[in-house]
N, C-alpha and C positions, 0 to 999 in steps of 0.2 A: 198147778199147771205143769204140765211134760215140759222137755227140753223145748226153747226158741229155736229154729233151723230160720236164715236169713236169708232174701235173693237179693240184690238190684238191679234195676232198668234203667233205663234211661227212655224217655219218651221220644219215639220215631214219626217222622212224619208219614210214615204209613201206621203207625196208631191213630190218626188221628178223623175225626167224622166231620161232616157237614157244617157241626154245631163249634168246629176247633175245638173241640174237647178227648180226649180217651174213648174210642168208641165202647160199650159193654161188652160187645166181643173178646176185643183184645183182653178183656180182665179175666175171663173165661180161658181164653187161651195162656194169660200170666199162670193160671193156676192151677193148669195142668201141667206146667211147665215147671209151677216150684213145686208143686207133688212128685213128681218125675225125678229133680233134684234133691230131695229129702227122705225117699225109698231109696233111690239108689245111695247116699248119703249113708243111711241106717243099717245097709246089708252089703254094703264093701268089704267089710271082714267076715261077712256070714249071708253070702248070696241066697236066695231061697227062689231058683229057677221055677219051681213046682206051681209058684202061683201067679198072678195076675189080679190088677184091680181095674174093675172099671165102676164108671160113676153112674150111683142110682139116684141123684137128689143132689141139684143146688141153691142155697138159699144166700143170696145178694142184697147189701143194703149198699146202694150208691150215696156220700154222704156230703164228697167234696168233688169239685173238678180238678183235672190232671190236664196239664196242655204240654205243647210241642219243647221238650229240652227238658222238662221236669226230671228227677232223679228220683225214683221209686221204689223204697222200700218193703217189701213183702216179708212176711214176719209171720211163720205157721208151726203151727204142735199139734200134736193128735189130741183129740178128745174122748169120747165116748165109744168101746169098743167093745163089740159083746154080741155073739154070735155068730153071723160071718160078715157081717159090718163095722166098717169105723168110721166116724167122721175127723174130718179134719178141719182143723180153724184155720183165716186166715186175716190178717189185718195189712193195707198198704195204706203205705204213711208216705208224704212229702215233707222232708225236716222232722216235725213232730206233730204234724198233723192228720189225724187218720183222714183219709178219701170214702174207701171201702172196706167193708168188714164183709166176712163170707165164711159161710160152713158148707163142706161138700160131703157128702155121704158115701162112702166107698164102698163094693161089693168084693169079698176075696172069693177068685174063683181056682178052680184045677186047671191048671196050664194045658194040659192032655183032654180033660171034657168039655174045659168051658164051664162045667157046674158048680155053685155055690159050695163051698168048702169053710167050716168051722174054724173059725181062727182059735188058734190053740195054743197054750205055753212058750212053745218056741217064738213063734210071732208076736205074741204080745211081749215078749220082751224085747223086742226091736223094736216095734214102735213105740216101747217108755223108755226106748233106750237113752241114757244123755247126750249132750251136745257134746 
């Protein structure tokens, strides 16, 4: 497995739904938020303006509930990266309990066309970069 990259939350009362749980929204949004943190994280010393990622694929398994005050661990690495896609893993834990486990599929594009771009040597050593 790649380096761990960590976030935490703290559960808001605007997280929370009908059912007083974590809505699936918000997890959605957590992890676009620790992808965000984890590229910018990986290319601080080695910005790479030229590209962009947006997401073509998420796959969610809700396992635990999250409630109002919980403290939220988010805990991602890159995975499987090969051609102009990578997925990303992601696991959030309360304590030592996983909640949710989640893979996102990400597309690199050309900052300038917007089109699908070849991830290449220089990028993939960013994203196996260590922690």
């Amino acid at each position: 497995m790649n380096s761990v990259f960590s976030v935490k939350f703290k559960v808001q009362t605007s997280d929370i739904d009908d059912l007083n749980h974590v809505n699936n929204v918000v997890y959605v949004k957590w992890m676009d938020e620790v992808a965000f943190e984890h590229w910018s994280f990986l290319t601080k010393d080695t910005p790479l303006p030229e590209y962009i990622w947006v997401v073509v694929r998420h796959e969610i398994d809700y396992l635990k509930q999250a409630v109002l005050g919980d403290e939220i661990t988010v805990k991602t690495w890159v995975g499987e990266t090969r051609g102009f896609t990578s997925a990303r893993l992601m696991e959030f834990y309360k304590n030592d309990v996983l909640l949710v486990k989640a893979k996102t599929v990400w597309a690199m594009l050309d900052v300038k066309t917007y089109k699908p771009t070849r991830i290449r040597e220089n990028v993939l050593k960013i994203l196996q970069r260590p922690k």
